[in-house]
Backbone and ligand atoms as CSV (ligand in chain L), in Angstrom:
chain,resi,resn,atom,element,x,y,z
A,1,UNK,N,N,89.574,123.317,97.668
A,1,UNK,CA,C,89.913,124.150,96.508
A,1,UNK,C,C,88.674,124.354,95.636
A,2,UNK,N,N,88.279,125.586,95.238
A,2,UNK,CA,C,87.311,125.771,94.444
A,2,UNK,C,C,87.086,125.025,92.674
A,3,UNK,N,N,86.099,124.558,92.384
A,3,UNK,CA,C,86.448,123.927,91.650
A,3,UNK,C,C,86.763,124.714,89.711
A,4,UNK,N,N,86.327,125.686,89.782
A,4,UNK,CA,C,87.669,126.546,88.990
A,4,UNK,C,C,89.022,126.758,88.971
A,5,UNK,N,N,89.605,126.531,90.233
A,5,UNK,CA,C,90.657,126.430,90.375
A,5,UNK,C,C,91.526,124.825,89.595
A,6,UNK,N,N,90.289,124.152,90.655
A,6,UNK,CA,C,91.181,122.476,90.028
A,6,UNK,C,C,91.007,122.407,88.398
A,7,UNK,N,N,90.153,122.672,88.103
A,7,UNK,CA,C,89.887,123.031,86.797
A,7,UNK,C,C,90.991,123.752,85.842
A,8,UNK,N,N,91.500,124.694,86.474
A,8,UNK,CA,C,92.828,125.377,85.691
A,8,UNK,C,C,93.674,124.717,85.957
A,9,UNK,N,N,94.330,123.794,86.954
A,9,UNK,CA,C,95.401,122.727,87.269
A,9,UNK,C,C,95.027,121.698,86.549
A,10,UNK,N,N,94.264,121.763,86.324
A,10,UNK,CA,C,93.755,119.915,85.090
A,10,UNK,C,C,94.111,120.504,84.325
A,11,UNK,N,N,93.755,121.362,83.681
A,11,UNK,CA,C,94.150,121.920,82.219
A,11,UNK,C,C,95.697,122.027,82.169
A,12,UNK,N,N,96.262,122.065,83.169
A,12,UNK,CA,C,97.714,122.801,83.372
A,12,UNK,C,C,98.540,121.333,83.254
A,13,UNK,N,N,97.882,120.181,84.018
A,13,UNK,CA,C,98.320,119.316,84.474
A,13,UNK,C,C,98.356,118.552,82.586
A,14,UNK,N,N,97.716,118.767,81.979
A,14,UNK,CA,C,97.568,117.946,80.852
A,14,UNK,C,C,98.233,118.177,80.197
A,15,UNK,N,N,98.242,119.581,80.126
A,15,UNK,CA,C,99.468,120.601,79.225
A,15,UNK,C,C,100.692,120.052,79.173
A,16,UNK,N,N,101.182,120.244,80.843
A,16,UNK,CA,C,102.156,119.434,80.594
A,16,UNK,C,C,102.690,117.911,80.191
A,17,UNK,N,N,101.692,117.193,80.630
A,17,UNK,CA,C,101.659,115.781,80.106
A,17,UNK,C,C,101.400,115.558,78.965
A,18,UNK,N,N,100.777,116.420,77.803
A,18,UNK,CA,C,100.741,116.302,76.675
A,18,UNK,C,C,102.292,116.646,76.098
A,19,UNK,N,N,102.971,117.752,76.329
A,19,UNK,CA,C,104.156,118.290,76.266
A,19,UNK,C,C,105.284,117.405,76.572
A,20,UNK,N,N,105.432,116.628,77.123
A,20,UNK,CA,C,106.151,115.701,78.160
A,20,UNK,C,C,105.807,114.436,77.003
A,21,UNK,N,N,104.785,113.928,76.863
A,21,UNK,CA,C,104.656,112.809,75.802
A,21,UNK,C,C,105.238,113.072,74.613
A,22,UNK,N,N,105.398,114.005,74.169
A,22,UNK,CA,C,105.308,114.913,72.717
A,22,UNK,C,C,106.856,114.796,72.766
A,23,UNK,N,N,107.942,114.905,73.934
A,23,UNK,CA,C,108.719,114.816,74.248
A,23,UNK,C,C,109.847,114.045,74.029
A,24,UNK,N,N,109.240,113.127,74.667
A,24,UNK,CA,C,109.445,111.684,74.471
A,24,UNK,C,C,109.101,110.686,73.437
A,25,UNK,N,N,108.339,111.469,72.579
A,25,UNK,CA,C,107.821,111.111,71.210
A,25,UNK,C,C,106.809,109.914,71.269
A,26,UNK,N,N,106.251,110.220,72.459
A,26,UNK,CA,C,105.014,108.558,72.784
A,26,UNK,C,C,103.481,109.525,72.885
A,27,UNK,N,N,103.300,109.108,72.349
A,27,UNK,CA,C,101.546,109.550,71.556
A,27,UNK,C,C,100.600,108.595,71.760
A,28,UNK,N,N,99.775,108.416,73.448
A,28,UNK,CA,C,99.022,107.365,73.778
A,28,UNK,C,C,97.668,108.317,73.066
A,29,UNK,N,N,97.310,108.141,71.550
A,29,UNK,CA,C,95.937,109.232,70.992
A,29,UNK,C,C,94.667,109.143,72.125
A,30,UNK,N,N,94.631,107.735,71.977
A,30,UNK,CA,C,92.906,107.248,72.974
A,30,UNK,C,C,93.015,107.726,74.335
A,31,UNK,N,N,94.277,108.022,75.032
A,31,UNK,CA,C,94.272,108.690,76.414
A,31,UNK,C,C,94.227,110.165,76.263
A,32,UNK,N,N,94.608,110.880,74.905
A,32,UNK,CA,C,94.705,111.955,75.021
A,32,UNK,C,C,93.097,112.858,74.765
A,33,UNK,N,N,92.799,111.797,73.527
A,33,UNK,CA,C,91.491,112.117,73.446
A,33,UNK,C,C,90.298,111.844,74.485
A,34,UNK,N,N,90.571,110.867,75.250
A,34,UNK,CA,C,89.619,110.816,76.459
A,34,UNK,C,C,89.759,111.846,77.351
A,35,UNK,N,N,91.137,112.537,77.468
A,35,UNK,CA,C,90.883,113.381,78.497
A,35,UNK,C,C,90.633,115.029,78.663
A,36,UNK,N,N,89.749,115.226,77.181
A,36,UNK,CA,C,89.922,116.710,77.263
A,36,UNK,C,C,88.281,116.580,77.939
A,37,UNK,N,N,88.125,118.186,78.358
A,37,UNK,CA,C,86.523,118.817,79.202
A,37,UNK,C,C,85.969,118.477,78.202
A,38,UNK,N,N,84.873,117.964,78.739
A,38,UNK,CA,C,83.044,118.050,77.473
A,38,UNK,C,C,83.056,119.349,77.336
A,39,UNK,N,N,81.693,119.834,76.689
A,39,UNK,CA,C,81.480,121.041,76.078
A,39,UNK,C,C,80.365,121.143,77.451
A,40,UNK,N,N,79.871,120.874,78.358
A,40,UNK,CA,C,79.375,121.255,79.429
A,40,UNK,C,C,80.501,121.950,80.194
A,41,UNK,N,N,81.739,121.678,80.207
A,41,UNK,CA,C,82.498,122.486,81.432
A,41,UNK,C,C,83.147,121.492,82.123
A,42,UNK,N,N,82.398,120.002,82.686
A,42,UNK,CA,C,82.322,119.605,83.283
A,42,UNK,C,C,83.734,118.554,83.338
A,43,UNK,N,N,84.198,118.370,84.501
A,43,UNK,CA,C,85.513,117.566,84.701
A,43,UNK,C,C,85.008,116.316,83.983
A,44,UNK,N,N,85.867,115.653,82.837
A,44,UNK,CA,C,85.582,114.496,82.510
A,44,UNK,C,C,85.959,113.345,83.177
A,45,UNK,N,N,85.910,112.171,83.248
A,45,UNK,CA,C,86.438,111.070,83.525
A,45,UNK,C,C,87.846,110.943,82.817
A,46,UNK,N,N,88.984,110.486,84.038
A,46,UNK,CA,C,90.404,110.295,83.361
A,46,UNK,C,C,90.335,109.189,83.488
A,47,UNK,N,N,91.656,108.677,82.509
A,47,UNK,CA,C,91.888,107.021,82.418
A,47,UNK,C,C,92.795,107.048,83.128
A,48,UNK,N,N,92.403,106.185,84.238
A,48,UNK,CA,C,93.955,105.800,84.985
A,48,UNK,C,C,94.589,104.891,84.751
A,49,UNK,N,N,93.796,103.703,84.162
A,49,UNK,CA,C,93.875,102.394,84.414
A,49,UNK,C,C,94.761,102.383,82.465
A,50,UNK,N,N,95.189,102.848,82.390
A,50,UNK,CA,C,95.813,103.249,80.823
A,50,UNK,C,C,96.792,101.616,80.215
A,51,UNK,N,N,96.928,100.873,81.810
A,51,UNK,CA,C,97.779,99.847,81.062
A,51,UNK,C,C,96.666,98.482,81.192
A,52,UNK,N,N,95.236,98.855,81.167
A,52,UNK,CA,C,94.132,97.918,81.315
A,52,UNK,C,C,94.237,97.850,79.149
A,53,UNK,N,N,94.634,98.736,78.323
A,53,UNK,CA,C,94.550,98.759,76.946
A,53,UNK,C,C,95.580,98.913,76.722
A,54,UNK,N,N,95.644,98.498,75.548
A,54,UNK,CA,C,97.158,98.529,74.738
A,54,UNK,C,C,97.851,96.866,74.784
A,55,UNK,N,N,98.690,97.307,73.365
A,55,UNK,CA,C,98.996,95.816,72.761
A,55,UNK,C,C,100.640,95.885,74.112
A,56,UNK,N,N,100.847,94.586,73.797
A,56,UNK,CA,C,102.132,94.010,74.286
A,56,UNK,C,C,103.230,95.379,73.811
A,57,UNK,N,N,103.595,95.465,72.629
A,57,UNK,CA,C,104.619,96.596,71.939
A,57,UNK,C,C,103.978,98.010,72.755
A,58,UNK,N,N,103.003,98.474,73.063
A,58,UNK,CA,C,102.857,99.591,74.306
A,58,UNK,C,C,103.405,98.921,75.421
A,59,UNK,N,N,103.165,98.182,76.146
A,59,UNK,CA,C,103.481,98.023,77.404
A,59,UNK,C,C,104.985,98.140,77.927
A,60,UNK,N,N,105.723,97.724,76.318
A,60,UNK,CA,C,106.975,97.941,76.776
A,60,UNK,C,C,107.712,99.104,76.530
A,61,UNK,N,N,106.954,99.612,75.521
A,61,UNK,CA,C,107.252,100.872,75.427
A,61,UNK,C,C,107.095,102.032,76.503
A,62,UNK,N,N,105.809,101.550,77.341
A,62,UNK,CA,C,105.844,101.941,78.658
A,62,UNK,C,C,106.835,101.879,79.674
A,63,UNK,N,N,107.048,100.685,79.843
A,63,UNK,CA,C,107.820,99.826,80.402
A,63,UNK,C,C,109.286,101.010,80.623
A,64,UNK,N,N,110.111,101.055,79.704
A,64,UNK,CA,C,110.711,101.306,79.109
A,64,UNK,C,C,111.129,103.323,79.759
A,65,UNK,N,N,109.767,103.751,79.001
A,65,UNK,CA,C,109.766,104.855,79.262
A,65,UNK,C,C,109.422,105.532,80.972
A,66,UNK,N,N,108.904,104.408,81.518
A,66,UNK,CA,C,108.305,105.036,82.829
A,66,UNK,C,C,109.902,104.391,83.710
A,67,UNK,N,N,111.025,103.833,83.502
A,67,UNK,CA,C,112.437,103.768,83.954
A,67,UNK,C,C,113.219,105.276,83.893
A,68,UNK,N,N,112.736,106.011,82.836
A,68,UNK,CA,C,113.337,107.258,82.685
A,68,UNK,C,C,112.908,108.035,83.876
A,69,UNK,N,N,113.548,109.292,83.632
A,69,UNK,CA,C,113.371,110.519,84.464
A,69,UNK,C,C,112.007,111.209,83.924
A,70,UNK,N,N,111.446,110.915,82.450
A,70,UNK,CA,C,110.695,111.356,82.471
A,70,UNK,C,C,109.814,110.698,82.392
A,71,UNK,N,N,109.629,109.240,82.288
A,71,UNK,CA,C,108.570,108.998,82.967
A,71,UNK,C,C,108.252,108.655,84.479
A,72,UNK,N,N,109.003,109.285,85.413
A,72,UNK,CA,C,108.984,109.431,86.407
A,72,UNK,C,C,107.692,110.450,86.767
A,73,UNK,N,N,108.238,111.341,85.835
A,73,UNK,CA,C,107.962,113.390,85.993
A,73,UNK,C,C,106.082,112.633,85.806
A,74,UNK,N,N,106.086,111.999,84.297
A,74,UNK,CA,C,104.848,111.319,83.792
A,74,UNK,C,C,103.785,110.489,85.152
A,75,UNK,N,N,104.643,109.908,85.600
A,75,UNK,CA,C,103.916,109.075,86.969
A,75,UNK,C,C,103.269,110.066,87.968
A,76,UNK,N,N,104.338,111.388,88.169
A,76,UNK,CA,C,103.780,112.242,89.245
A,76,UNK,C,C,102.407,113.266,88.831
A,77,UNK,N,N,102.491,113.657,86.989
A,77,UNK,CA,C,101.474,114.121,86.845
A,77,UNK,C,C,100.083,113.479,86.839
A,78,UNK,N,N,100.184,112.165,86.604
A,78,UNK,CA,C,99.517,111.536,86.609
A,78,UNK,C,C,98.610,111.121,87.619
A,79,UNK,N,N,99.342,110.856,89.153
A,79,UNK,CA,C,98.847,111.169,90.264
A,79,UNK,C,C,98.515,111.855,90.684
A,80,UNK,N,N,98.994,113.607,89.941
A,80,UNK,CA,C,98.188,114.870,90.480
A,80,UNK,C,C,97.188,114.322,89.766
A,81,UNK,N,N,96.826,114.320,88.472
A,81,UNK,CA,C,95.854,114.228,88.387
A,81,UNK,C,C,94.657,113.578,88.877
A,82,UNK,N,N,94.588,112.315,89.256
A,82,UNK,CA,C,93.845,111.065,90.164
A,82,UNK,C,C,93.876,112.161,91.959
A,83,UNK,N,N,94.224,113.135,92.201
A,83,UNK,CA,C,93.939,113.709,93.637
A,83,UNK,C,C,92.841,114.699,93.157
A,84,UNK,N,N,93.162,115.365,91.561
A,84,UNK,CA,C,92.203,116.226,91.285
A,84,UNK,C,C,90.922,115.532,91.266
A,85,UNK,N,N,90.870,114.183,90.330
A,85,UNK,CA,C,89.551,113.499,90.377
A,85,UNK,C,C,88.878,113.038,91.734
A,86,UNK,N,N,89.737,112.550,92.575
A,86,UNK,CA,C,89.236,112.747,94.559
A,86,UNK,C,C,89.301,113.508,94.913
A,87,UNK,N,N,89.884,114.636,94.730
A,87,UNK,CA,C,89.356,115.454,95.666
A,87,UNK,C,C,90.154,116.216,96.945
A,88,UNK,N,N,91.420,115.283,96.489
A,88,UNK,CA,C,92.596,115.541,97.204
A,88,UNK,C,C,93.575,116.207,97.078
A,89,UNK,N,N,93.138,116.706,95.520
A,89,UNK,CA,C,94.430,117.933,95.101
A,89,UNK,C,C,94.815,119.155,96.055
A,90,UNK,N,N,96.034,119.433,96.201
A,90,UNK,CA,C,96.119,120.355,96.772
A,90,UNK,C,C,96.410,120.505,98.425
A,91,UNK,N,N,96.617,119.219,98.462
A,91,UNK,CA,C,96.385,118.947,100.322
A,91,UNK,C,C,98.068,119.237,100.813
A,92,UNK,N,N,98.207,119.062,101.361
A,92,UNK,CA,C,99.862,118.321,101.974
A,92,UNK,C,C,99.384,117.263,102.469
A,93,UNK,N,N,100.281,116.191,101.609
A,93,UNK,CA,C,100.427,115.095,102.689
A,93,UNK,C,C,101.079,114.753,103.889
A,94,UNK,N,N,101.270,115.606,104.182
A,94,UNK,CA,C,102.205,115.424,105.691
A,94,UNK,C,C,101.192,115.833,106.797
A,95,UNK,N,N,101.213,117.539,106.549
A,95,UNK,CA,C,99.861,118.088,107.372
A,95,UNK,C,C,98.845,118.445,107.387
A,96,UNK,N,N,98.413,117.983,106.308
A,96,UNK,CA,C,97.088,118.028,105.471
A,96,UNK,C,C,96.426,119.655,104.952
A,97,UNK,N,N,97.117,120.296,105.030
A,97,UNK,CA,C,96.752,121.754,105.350
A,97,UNK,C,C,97.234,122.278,103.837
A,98,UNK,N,N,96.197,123.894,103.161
A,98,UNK,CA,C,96.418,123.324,101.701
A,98,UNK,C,C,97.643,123.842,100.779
A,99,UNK,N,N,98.013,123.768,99.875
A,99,UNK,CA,C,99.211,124.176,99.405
A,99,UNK,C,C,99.150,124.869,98.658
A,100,UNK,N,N,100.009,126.199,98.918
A,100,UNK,CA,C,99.833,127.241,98.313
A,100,UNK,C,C,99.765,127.104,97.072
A,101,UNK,N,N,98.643,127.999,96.608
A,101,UNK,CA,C,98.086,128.078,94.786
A,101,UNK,C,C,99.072,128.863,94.002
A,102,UNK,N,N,100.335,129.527,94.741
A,102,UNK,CA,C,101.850,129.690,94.035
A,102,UNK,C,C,102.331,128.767,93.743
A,103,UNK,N,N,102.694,128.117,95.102
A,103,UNK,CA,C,103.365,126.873,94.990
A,103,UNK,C,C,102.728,125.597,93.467
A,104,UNK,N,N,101.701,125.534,93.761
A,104,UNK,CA,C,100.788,124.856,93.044
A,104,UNK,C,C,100.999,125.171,91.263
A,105,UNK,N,N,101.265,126.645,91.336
A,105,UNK,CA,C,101.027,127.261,89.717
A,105,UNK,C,C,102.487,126.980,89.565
A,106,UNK,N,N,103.681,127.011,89.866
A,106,UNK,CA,C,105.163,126.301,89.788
A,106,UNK,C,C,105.331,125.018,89.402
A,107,UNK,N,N,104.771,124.331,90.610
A,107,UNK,CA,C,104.775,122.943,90.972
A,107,UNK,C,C,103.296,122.602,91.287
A,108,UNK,N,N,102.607,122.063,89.915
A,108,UNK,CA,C,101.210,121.389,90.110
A,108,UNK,C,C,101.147,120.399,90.386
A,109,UNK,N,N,102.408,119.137,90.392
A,109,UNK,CA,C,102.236,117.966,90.710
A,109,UNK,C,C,102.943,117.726,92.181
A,110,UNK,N,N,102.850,118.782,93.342
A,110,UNK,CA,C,103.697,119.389,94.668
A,110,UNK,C,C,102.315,118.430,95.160
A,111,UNK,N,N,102.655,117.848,96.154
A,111,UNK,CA,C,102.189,117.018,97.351
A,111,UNK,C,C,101.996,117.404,98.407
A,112,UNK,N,N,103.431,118.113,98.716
A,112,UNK,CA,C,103.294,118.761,100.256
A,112,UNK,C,C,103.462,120.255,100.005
A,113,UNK,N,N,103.115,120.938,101.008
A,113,UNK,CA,C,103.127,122.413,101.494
A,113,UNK,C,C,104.917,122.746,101.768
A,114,UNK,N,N,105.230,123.778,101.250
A,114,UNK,CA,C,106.432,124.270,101.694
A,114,UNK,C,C,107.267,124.264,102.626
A,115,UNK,N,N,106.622,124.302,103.406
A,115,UNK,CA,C,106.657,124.023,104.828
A,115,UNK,C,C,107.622,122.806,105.288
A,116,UNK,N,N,106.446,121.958,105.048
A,116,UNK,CA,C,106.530,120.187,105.392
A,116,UNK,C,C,108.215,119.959,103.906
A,117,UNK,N,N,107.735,120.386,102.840
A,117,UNK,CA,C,108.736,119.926,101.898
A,117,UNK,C,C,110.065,120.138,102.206
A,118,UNK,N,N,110.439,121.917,102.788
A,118,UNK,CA,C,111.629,121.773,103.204
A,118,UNK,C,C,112.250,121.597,104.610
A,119,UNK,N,N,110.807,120.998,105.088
A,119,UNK,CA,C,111.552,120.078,106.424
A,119,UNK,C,C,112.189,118.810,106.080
A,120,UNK,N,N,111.479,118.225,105.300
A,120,UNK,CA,C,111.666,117.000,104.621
A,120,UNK,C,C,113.274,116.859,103.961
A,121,UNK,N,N,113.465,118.164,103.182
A,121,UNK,CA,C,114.726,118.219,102.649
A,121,UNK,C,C,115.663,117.975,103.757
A,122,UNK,N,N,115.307,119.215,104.756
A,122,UNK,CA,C,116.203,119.273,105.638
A,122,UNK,C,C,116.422,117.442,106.278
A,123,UNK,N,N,115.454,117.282,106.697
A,123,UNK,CA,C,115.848,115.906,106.892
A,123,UNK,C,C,116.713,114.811,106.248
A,124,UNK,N,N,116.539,114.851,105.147
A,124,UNK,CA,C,116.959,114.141,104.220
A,124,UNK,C,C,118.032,113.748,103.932
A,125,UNK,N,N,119.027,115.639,103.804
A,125,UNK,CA,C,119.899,115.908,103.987
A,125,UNK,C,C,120.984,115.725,105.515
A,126,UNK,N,N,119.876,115.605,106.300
A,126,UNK,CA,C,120.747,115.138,107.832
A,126,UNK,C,C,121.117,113.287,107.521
A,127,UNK,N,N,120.173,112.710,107.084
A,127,UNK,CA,C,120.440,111.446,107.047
A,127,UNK,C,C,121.159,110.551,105.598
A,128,UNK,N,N,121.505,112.313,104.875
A,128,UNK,CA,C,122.234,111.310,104.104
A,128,UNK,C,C,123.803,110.350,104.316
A,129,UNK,N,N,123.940,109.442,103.619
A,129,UNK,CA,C,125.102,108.252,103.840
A,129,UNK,C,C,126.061,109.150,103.914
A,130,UNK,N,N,127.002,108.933,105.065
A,130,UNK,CA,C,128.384,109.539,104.833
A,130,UNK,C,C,129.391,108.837,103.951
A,131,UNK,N,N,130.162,109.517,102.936
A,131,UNK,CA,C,131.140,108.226,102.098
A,131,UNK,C,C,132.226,108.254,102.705
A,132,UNK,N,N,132.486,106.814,102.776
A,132,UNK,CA,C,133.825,106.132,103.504
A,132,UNK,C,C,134.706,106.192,101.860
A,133,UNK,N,N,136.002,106.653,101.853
A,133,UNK,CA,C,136.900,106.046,101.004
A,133,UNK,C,C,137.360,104.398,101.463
L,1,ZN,ZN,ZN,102.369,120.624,105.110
C-alpha cells in the first residue's frame, strides 16, 4: 500500500478511536497526544504498550472498558493500527492478497479480503451449534 494511503487510514483509524473514547467518556490525553503526525508528515511512533503507564484506577478502568463491545471495537482499531506501523495493513490474513481500499474506507480495521471474510461467514454459519430443546 502506498504510503499516502496508510497515511489516510491512520488518520481515519484515530478518528475513530478518538470518537469511540469520547464515547465512552475515557480520555487516555498522553496517548492521544502522542499520536498525532509531526509537522514533517512523517508517521509518528504509536503507543502500544499503553498499559506499560497509568495508575492502578486506569487499569481498571481499562479493565472494565475493554469487557465491553466497545472496547472490543477499541482493541481492533488498535491492531489496525500496529499492522499500519509493520507494514501489514491491508493484507488478508487468510490469503495474504490486498484488501480492497473500499472495503478498507468502510471497514479500516477489516483483516481479511471479502472474499476470504465471507467464506469464513459462510463457514461459520455451517458449524454453528444446533439447539436441542
Ligand atoms: Zn483473502
Amino acid at each position: 500500500m502506498k504510503k499516502k494511503d496508510l497515511e489516510y487510514f491512520k488518520r481515519l483509524l484515530l478518528e475513530k478511536r478518538r470518537k469511540l473514547l469520547e464515547q465512552v467518556g475515557y480520555l487516555e490525553e498522553r496517548a492521544l497526544n502522542s499520536t498525532t503526525t509531526d509537522s514533517s508528515g512523517e508517521l509518528s511512533a504509536y503507543p502500544f504498550h499503553m498499559a506499560d503507564q497509568g495508575t492502578d484506577a486506569d487499569e481498571r478502568e481499562k479493565a472494565f472498558l475493554f469487557a465491553s463491545r466497545e472496547g472490543r471495537y477499541l482493541y481492533h482499531l488498535d491492531k489496525a493500527l500496529e499492522r499500519i506501523e509493520n507494514g501489514s495493513y491491508g493484507k488478508c490474513r487468510a490469503c495474504g492478497g490486498d484488501i480492497n481500499i473500499e472495503r478498507l474506507k468502510a471497514v479500516p480495521h477489516a483483516t481479511m479480503c471479502i472474499e476470504c471474510k465471507s467464506k469464513e461467514e459462510q463457514e461459520a454459519f455451517r458449524r454453528r451449534p444446533i439447539k436441542r430443546e
